[in-house]
C-alpha positions in Angstrom: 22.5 48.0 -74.4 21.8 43.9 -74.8 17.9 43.6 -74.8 18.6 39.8 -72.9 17.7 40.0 -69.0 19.5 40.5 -66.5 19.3 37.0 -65.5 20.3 35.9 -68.8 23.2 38.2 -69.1 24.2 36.9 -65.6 24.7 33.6 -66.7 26.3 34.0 -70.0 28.6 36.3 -68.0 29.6 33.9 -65.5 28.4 35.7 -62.4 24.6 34.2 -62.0 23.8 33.8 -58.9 21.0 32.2 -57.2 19.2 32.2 -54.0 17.6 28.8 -52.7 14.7 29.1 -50.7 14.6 25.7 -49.8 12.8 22.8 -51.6 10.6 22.0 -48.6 10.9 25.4 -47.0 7.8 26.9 -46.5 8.0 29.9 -43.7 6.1 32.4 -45.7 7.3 35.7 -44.1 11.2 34.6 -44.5 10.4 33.8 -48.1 9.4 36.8 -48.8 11.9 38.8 -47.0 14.7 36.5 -48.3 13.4 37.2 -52.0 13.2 41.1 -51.6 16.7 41.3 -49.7 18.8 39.2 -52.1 16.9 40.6 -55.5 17.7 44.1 -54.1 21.4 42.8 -53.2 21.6 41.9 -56.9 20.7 37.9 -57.6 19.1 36.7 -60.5 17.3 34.3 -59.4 15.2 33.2 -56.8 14.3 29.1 -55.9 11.6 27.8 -54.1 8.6 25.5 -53.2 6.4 24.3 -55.4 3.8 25.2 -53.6 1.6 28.1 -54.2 1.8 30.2 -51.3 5.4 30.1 -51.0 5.2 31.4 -54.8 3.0 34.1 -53.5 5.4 35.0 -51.1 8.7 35.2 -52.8 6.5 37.1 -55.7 5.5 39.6 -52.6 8.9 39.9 -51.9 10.4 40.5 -55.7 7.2 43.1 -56.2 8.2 45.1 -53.5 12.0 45.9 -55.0 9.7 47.2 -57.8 12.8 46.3 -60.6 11.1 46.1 -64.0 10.6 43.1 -65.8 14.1 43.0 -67.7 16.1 43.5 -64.7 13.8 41.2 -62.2 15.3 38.0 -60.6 13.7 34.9 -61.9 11.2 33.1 -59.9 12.3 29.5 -60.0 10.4 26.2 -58.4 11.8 23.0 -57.9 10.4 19.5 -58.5 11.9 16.3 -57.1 11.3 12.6 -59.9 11.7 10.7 -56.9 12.8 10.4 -52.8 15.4 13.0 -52.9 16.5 14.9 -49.6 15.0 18.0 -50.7 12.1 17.3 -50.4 11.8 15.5 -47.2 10.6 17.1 -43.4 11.4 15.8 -40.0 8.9 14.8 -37.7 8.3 13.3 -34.0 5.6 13.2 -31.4 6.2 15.9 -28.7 4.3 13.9 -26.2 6.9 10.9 -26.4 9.8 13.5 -25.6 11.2 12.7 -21.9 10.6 15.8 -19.7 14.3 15.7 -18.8 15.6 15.5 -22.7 17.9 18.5 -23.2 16.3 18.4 -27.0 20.1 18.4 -29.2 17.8 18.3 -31.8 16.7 22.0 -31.1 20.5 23.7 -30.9 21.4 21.4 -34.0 18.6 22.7 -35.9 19.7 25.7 -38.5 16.3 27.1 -39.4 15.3 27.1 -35.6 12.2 24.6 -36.6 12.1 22.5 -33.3 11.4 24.6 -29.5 14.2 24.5 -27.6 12.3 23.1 -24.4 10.7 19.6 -24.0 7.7 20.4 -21.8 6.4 23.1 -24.6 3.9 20.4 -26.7 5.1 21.1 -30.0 7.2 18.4 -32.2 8.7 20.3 -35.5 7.4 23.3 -37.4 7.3 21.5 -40.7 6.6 25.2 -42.6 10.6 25.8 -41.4 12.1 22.7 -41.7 13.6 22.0 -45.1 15.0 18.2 -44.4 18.3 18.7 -43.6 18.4 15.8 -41.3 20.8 16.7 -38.9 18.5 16.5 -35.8 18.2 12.5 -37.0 21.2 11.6 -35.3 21.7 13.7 -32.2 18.4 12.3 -30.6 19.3 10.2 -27.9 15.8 8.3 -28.3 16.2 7.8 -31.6 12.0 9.4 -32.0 13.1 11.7 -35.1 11.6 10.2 -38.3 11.8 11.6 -42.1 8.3 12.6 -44.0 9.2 12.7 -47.7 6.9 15.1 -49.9 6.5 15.2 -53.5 4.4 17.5 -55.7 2.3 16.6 -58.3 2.9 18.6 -61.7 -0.7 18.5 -63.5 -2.5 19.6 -60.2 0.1 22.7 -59.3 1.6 24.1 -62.2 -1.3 25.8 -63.5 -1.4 27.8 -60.6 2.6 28.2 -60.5 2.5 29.6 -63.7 -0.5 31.9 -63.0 1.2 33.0 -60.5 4.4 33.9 -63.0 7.2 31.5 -61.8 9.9 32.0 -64.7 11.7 28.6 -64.4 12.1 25.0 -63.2 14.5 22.7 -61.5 14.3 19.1 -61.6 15.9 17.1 -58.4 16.9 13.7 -59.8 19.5 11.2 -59.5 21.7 8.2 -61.1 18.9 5.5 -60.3 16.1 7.8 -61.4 16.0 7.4 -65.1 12.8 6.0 -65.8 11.4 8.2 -63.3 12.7 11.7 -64.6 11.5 10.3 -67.9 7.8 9.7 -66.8 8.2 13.7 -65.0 9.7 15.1 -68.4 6.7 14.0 -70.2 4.1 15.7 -67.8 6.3 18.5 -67.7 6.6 18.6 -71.5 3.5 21.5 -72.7 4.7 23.8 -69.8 8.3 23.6 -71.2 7.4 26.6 -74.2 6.7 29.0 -70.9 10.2 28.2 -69.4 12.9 30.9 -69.5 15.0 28.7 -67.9 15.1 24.8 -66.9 18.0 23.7 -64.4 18.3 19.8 -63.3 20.1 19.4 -60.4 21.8 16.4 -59.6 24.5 15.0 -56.9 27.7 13.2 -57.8 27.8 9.6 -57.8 29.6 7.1 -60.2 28.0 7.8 -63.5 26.5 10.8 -63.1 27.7 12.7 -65.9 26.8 10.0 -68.9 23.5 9.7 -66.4 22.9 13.7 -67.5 24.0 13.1 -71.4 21.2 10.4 -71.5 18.8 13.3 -70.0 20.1 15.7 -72.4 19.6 13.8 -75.5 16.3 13.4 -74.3 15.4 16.6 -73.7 17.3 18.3 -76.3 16.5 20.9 -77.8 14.5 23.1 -75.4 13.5 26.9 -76.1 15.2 28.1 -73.0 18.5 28.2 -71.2 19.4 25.0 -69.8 21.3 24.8 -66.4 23.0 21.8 -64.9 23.0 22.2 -61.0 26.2 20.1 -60.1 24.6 19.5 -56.3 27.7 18.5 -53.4 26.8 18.5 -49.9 23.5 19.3 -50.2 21.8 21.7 -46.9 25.8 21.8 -45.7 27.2 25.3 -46.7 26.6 26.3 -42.9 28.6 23.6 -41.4 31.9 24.7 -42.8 34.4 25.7 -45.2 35.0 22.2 -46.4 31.8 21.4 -47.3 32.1 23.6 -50.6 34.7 21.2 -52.3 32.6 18.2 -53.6 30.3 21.0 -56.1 33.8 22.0 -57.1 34.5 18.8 -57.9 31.8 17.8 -59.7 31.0 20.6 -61.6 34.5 20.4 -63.3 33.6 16.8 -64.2 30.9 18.7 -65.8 32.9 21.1 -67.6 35.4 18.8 -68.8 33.0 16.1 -69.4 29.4 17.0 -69.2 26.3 17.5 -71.9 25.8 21.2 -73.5 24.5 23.5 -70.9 25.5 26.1 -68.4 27.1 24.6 -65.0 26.3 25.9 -61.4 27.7 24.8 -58.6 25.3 24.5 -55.2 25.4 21.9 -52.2 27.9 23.1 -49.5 28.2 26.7 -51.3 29.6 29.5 -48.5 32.0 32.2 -48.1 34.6 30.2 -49.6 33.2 29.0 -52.9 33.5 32.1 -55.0 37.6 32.2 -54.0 37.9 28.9 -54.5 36.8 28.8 -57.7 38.8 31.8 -58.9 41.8 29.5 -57.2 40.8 26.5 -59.7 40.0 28.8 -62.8 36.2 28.0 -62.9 35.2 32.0 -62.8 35.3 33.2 -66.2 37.9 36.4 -66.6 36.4 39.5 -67.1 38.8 39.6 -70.2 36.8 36.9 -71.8 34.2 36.7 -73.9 30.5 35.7 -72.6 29.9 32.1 -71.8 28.5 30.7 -75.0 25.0 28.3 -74.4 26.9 25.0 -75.5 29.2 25.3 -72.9 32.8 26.8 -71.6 35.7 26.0 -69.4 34.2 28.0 -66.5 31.3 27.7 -64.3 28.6 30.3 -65.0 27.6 30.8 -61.5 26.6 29.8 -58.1 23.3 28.8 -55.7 23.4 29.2 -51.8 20.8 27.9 -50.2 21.5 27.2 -45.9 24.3 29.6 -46.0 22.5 32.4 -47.4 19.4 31.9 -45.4 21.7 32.0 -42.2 23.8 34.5 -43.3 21.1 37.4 -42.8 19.1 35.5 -40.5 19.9 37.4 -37.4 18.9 40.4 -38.7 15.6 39.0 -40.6 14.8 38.1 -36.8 15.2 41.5 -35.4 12.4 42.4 -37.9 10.0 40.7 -35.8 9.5 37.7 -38.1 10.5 35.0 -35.4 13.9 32.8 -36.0 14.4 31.7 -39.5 17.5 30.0 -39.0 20.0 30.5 -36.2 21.3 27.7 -34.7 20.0 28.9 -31.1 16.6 29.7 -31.3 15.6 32.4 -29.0 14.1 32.7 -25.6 10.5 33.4 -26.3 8.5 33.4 -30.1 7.7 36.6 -32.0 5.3 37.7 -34.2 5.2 36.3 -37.5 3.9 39.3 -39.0 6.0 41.8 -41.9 7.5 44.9 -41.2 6.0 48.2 -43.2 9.6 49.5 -44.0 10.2 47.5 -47.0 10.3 50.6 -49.1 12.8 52.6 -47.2 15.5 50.4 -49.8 14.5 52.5 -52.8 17.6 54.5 -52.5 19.9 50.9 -52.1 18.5 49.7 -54.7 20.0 52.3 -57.2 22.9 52.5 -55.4 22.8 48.2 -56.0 22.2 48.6 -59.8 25.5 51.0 -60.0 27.5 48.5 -58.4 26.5 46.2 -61.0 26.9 48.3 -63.6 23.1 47.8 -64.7 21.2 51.0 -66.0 18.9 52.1 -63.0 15.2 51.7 -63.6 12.9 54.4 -64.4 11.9 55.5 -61.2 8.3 56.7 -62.9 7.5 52.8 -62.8 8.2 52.8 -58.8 7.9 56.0 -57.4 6.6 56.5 -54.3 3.8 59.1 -52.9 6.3 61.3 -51.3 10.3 61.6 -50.8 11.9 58.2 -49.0 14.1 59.1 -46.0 17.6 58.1 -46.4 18.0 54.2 -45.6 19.0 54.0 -41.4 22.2 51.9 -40.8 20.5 51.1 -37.8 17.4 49.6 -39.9 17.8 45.8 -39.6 16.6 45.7 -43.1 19.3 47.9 -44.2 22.0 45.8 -42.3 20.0 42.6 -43.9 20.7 44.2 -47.8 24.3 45.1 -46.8 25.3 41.7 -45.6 23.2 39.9 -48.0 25.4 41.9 -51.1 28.4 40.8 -49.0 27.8 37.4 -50.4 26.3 38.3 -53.7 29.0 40.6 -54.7 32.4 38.6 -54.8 30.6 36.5 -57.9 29.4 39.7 -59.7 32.9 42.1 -59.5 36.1 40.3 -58.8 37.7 43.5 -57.2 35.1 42.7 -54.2 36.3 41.1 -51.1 35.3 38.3 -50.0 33.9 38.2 -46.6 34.5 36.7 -43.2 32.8 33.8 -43.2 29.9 32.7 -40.6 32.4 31.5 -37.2 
């Protein structure tokens, strides 16, 4: 048996794959559900605010699958050098709304973050929005503005790491040079602690001799490095389209890029992993692992907006409130967790087998009495069954891909 991690194994396997919280997203009891259901589905890692609670959360979320600390997704935090639409919230002022407006912004909106009715005196729920800034446009007062956020390293990261985050991703892009550069070097004597560093970056002329100046730089780190070729960012919802310009890029990576393993994320969805078996990006389970210093296949994939969607319905029915369907419902519900988190002990074996990962020692979990077996009426069962839906197709190519969100 390899003594890497699971998360490590995933990579140099070609099947990593990587839930995205959301830069900016900071609805605690969705974090936390989102962590537990996708680390039970099977993904290695999972990529969130920088921001202490939200860490808190997801942690809450990955303690409860109770995997030990071999087989345990990575708890990853993001960091932006610069204005980067990550890292952004909208905003507006209620009171300026017109009592008659029929609010477009609030059916656009995918993480429900904006009431649906004009007289309730509420503008958007920044701790759901995540700056995908497609209520911008649709206003027909044009009273939608953009908040940017950034974090600041030195003050946070001691507590991110107390906290036992595993890795960071750095948001920069073409015209950021001298920016990442001044980041890097704050960043620098937290870098030993990293079991993984990713830099995400979109596609723009340039952009791959951009990220071999950042690499030289950089180079060599004491972790895994991960270049995040970033499409569409916040788009995989929209439709199947939106998945081609991370295809695109990250074989400009591939064929051209610095050392380093290449995801692909930005407009990921249902039809990214059979796309990229189409193109020959998924290594063959014939081959050998995916050396560090690069290969001709990608070693994985992120979803961010279309994984949060994909289970949101049934993360609603748990009495969390909407998280993100595009209709947000008639009246709001508690924001409170459900008790029945540990009713999945019996998926989660059933999980590792599918993955062909050595169950853990149930000793380290094992509850005060016998679990019952898990309900197919349980919304958190339905949540883990359509959640591995989208995790499995990258792990085991014999899996079918699903329908995709209509």
């Amino acid at each position: 048996m390899s003594k890497l991690s699971r998360p490590l194994q995933s990579l140099q396997a070609g099947h990593w794959f990587k839930l995205i919280c959301g830069a900016s997203y900071q609805y605690l009891p969705a974090v936390q559900q989102l962590a537990q259901v996708y680390a039970l589905a099977g993904a290695d890692c999972v990529d969130v605010a920088a921001d202490p609670a939200v860490v808190a959360a997801a942690k809450a979320g990955l303690d409860r699958v109770g995997l030990p600390p071999r087989d345990r997704p990575w708890l990853m935090v993001s960091l932006n050098d610069g204005e980067d639409p990550h890292f952004r919230k909208a905003q507006f002022d209620p009171a300026t709304c017109p009592p008659d407006c029929a609010r477009p912004c609030a059916q656009i909106c995918p993480a429900a973050a904006i009431a649906p009715l004009p007289q309730v005196n509420q503008g958007v729920m920044a701790d759901r929005c995540y700056g995908c800034g497609r209520c911008w446009p649709v206003c027909p007062y044009d009273r939608i503005a953009s908040h940017s956020t950034f974090v600041d390293p030195a003050q946070l990261l001691p507590q991110l790491f107390a906290l036992g985050i595993d890795a960071l991703e750095i948001h920069t892009q073409v015209h950021h040079r001298q920016a990442f550069f001044d980041l890097w070097q704050r960043l620098k004597p937290w870098v030993a602690r990293l079991k993984l560093l990713a830099i995400s970056c979109p596609s723009a002329p340039g952009a791959v001799a951009y990220l071999w100046d950042l690499y030289e730089a950089i180079a060599p780190l004491p972790c895994a490095l991960v270049w995040q070729a970033d499409g569409r960012p916040m788009s995989g919802d929209i439709g199947p389209g939106t998945t081609h310009a991370t295809l695109d890029f990250a074989q400009a990576l591939l064929e051209h890029g610095p050392p380093g393993y290449v995801q692909v994320a930005g407009g990921t969805n249902a039809y990214t992993v059979p796309k990229l078996r189409q193109l020959g990006l998924l290594r063959p389970p014939s081959a050998d692992p995916v050396p560090l210093q690069g290969s001709a296949w990608v070693a994985g994939a992120a979803y961010g907006s279309y994984a949060r969607r994909w289970v949101a319905p049934l993360l609603e029915e748990m009495a969390i409130g909407p998280i993100g369907s595009i209709e947000a419902p008639d009246s709001p519900r508690s924001a409170s967790a459900p008790d029945n988190w540990e009713k999945s002990w019996d998926n989660k074996t059933d999980v590792l087998q599918k993955l062909a990962m050595p169950a853990p020692d149930a000793t380290a979990v094992a509850p005060e009495a016998p679990l019952p077996h898990p309900d197919p009426n349980d919304p958190l069962q339905q949540a883990l069954d359509r959640a591995k839906e989208l995790v499995l197709p990258l792990k085991d190519p014999h899996y079918l891909t699903p329908e995709p969100i209509p």
